[in-house]
Backbone bond lengths (Angstrom), bond angles and torsions (degrees), N, CA, C in turn:
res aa  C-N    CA-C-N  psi(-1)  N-CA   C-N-CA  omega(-1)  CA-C   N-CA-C  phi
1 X - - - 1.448 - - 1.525 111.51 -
2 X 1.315 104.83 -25.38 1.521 114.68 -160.09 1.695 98.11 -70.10
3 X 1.478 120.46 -49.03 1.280 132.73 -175.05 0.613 123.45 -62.90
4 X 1.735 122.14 -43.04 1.433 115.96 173.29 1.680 122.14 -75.92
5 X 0.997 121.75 -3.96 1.692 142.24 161.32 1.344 99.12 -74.79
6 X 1.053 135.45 -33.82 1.449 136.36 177.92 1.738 106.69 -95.20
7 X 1.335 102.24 3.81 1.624 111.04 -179.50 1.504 97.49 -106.42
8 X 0.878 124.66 -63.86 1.231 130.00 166.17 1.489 122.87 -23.68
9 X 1.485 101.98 -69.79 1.815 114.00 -163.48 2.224 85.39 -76.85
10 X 0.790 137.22 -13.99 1.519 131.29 169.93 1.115 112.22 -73.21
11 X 1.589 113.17 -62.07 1.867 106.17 174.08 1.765 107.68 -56.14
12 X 1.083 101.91 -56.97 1.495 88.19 175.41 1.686 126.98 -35.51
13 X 1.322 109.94 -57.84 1.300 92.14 167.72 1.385 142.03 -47.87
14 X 1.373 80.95 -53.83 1.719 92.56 168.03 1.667 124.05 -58.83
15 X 0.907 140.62 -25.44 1.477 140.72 109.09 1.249 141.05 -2.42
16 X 1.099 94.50 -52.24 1.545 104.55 -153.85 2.115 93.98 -85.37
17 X 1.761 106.43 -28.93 1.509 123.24 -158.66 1.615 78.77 -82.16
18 X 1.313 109.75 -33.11 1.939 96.00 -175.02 1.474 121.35 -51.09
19 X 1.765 90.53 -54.02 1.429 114.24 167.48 1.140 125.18 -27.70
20 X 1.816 117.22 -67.89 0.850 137.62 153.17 1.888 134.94 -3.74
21 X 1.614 94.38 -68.72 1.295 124.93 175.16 1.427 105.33 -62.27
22 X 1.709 132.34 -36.90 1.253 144.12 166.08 1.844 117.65 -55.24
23 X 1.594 97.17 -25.76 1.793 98.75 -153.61 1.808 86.34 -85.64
24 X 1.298 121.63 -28.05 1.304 106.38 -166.81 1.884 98.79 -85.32
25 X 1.493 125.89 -27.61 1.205 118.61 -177.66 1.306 126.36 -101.01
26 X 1.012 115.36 -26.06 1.164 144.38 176.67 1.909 124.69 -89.45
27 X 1.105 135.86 68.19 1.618 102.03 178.43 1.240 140.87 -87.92
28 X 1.928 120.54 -13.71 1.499 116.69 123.53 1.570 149.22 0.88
29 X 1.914 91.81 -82.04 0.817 95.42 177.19 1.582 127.99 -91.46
30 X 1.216 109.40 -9.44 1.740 103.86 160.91 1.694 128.33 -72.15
31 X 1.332 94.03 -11.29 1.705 112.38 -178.82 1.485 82.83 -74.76
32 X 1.758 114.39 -81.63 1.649 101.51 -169.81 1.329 125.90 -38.32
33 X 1.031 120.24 -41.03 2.108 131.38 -174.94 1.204 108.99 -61.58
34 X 1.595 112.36 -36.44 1.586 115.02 -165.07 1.752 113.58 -85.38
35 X 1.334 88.72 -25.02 1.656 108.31 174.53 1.576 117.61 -79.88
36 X 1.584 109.26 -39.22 1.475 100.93 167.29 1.780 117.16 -65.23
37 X 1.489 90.45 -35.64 1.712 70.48 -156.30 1.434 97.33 -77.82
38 X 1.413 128.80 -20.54 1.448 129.97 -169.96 1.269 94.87 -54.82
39 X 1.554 126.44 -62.22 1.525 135.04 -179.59 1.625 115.29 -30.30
40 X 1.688 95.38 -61.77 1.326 108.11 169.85 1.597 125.11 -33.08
41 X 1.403 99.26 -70.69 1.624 94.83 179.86 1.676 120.43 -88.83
42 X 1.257 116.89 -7.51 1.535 120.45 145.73 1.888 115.44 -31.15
43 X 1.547 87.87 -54.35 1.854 95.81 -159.51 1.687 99.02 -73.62
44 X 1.652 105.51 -31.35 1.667 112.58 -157.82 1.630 89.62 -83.43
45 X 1.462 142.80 -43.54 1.772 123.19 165.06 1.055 125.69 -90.37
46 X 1.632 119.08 33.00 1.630 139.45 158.30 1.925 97.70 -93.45
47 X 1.185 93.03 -19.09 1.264 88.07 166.88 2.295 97.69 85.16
48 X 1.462 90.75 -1.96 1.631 91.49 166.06 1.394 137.48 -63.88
49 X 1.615 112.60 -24.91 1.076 127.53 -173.56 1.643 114.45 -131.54
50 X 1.053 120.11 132.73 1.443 134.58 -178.88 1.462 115.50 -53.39
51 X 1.709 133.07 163.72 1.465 107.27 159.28 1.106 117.10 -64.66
52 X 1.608 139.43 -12.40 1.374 131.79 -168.29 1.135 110.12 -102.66
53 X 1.323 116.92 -13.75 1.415 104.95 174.14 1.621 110.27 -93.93
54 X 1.797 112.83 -31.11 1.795 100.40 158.72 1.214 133.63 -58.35
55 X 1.862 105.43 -21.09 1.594 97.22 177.46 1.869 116.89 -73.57
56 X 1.943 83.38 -20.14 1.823 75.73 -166.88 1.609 95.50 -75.60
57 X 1.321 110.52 -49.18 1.667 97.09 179.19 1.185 129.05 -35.18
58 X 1.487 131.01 -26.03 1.226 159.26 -176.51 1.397 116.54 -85.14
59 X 1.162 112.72 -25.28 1.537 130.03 169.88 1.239 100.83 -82.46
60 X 1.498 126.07 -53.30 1.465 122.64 -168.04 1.450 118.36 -59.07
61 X 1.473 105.19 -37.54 1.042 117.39 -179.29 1.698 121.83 -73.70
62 X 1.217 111.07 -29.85 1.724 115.40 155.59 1.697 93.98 -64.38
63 X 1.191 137.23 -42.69 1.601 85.61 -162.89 1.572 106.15 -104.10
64 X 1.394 103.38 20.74 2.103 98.79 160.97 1.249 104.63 -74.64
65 X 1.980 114.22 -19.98 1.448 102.81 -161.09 1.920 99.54 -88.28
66 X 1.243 81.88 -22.91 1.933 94.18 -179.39 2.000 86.23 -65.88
67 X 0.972 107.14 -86.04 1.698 98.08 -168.88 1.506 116.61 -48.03
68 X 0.929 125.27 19.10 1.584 122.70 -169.60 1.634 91.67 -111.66
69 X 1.265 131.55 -33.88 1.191 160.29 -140.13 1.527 92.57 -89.46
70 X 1.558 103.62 -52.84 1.515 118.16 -161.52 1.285 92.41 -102.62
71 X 1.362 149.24 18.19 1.023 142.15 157.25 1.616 118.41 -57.72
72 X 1.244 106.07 -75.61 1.737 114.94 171.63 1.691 119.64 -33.67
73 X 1.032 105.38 -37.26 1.442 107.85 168.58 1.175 117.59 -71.78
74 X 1.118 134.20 -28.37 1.349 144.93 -170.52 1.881 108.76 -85.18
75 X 1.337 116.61 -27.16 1.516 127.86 170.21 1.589 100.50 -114.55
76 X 0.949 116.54 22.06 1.621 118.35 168.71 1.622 107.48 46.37
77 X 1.177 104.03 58.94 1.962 106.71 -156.43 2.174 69.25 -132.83
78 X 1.552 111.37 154.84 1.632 125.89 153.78 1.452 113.50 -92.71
79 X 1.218 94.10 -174.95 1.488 90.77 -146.62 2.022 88.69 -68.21
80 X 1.496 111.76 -46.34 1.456 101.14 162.14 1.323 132.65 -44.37
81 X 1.205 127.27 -52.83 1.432 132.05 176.32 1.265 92.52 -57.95
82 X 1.341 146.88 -31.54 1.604 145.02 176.14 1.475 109.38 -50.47
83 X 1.350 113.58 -53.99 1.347 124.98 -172.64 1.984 118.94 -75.88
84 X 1.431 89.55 -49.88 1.744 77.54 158.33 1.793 121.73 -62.02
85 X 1.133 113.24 -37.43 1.548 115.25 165.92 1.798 113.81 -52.82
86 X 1.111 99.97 -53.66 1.403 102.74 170.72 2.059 117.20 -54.27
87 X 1.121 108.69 -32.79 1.359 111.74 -178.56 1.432 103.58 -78.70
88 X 1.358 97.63 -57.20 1.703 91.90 177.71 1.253 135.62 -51.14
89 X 1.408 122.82 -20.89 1.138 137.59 -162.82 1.764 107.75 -123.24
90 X 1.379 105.48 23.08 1.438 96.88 -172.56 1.689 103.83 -95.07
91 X 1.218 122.76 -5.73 1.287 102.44 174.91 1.900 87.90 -96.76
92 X 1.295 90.96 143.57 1.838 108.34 -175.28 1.285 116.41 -46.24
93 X 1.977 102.20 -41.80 1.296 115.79 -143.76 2.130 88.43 -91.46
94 X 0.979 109.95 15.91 1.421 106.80 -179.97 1.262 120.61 -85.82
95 X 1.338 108.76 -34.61 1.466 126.00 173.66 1.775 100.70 -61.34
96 X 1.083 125.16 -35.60 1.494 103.65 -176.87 1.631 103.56 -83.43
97 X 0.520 106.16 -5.20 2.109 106.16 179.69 1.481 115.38 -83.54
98 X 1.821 107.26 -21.75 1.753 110.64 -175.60 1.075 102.54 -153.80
99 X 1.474 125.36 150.72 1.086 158.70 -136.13 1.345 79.95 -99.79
100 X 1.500 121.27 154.12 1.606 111.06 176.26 1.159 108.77 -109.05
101 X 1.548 137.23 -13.62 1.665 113.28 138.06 1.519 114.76 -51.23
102 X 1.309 131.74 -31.57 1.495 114.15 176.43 2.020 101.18 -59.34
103 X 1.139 126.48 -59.55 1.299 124.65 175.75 1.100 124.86 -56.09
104 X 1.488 121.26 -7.32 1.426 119.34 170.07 1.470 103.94 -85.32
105 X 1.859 111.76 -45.70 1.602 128.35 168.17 1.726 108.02 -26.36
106 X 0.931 105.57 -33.99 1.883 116.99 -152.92 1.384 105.77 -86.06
107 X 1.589 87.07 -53.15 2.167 108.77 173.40 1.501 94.13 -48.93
108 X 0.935 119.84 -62.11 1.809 117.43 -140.94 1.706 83.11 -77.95
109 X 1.335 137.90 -78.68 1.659 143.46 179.50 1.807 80.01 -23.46
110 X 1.088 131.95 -87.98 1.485 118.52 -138.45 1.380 104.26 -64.82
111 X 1.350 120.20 -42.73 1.847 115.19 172.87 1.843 109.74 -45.73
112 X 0.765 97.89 -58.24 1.600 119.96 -174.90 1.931 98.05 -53.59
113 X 1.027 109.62 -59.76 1.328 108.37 -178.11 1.705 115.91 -58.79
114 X 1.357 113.25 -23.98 1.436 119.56 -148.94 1.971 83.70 -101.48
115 X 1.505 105.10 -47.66 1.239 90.96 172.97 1.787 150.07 -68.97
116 X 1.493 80.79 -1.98 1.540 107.08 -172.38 1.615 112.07 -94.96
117 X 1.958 104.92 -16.07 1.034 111.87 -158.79 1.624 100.63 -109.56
118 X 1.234 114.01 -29.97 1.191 138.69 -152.43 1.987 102.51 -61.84
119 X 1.296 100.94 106.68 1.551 123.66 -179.00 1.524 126.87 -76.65
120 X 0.750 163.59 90.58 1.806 156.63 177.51 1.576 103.22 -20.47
121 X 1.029 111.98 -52.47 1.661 105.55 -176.45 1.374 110.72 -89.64
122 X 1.560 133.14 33.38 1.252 125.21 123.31 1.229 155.07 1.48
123 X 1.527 100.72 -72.43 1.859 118.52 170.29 1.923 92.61 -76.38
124 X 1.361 136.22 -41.85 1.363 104.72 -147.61 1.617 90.07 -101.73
125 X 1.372 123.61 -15.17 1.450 116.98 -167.18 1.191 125.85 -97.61
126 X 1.359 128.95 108.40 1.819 119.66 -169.92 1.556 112.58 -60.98
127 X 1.181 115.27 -51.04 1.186 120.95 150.09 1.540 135.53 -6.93
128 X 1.477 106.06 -63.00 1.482 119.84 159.30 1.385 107.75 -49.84
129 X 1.179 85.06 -70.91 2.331 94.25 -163.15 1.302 94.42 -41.98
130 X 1.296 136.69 -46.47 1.740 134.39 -136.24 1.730 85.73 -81.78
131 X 1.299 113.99 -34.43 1.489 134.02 -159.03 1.903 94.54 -72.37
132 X 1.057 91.63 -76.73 1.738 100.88 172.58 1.705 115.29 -40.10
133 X 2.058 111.04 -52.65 1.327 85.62 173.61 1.320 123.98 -93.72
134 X 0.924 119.17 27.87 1.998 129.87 174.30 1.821 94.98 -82.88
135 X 1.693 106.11 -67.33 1.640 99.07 168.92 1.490 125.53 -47.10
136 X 0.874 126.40 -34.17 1.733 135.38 172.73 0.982 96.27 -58.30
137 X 1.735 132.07 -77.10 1.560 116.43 -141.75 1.607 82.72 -77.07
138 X 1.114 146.29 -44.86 1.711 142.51 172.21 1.199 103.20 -2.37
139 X 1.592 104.78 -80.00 1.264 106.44 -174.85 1.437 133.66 -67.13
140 X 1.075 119.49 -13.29 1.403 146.31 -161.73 1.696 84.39 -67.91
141 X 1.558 96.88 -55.28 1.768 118.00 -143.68 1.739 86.10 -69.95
142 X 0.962 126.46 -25.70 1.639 140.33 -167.89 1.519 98.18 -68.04
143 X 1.062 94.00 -60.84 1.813 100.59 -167.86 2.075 102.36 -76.91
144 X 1.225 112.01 -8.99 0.984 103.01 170.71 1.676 101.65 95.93
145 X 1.253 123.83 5.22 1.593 123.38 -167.31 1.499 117.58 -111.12
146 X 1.528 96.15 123.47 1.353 127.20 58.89 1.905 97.33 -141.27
147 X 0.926 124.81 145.36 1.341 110.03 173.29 1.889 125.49 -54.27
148 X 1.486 83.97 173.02 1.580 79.60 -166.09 1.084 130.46 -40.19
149 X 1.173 157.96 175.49 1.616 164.17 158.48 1.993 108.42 56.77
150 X 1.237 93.99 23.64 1.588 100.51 -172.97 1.883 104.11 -122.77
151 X 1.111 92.47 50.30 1.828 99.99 -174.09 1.345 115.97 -66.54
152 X 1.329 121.37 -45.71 1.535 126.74 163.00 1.169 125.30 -41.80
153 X 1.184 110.49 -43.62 1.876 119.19 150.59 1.500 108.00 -9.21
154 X 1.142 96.52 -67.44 1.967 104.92 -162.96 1.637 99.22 -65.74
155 X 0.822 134.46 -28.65 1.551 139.56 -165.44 1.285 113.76 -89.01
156 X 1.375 119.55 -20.65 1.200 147.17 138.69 0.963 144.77 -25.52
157 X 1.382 111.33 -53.98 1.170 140.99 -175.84 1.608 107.66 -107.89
158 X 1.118 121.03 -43.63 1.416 132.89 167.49 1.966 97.70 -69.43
159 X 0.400 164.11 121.40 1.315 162.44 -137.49 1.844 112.03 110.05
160 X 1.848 81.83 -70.63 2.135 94.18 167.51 1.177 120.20 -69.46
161 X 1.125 122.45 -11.26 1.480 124.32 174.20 1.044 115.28 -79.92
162 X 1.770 121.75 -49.90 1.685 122.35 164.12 1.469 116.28 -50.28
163 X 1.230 106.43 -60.82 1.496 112.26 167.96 1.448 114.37 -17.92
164 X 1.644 100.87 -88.64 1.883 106.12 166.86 1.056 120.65 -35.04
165 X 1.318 126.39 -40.52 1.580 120.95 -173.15 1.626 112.48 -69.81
166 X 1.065 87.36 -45.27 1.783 97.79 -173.68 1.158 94.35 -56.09
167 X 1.295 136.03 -76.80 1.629 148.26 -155.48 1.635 111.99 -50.13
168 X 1.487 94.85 -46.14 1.848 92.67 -177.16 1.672 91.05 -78.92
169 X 0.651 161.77 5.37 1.958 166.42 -141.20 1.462 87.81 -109.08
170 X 1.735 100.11 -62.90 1.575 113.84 172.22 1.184 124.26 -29.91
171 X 1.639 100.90 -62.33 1.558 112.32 -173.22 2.040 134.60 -72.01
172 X 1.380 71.67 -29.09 1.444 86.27 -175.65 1.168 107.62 -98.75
């Protein structure tokens, strides 16, 4: 019993560091990851779920993060252009409103725009940000997005855009 409790709290970590790696690039998809596995081990020390059935949940959940991975390749989107796709497309009902080369169209224009635009004084300048999200909703308003009664959409997406900005700010 002892091991598999020690099987458990290991995959979890290891999980959890994937997650992790998602929360700074990703903000979609670390919302979904962080919510499964939270669920996950919520149910497994409610005493709802067995160790074998948290490890398999725990398994499943490594390989959404393995296919999530291989997603971008699969729409010819990077792992960034992945994540604005992911924002854009996080309310469900969006996908029926656009063609998903139009949403890939949108991914690549907003990466492209953000990288062309993208300032050093970002994080300290309001100025910047206000500047950056004036071009965002711009384009947004171009493509026509998000349709009506879907306003959170934009906040959404403006969310992954700070995210990205901040992070490559980091890098570069």
């Amino acid at each position: 019993m002892k091991e598999k409790n020690l099987a458990v709290e290991l995959l979890k970590k290891l999980i959890a560091e994937q997650v992790q790696i998602y929360r700074r690039t990703n903000v979609v998809k670390s919302e979904k990851f962080s919510e499964i596995i939270q669920s996950a081990m919520n149910r497994y020390l409610n005493g709802m779920l067995t160790n074998e059935e948290v490890i398999q949940e725990l398994l499943n959940l490594a390989k959404q993060i393995a296919a999530a991975q291989k997603e971008g390749e699969q729409l010819g989107l990077t792992a960034d252009e992945l994540a604005f796709y992911d924002a854009l497309t996080k309310p469900q009902a969006i996908k029926d409103f656009y063609e998903n080369e139009e949403l890939i169209a949108i991914t690549k224009e907003l990466a492209d725009t953000l990288r062309k635009n993208r300032t050093i004084d970002w994080q300290k300048r309001d100025s910047a940000r206000a500047k950056m999200r004036m071009m965002i909703k711009k384009l947004l308003r171009k493509h026509r997005y998000p349709p009506e009664g879907m306003d959170d959409a934009v906040q959404t997406v403006m969310t992954q855009c700070e995210l990205w900005t901040d992070n490559t700010d980091m890098v570069s």
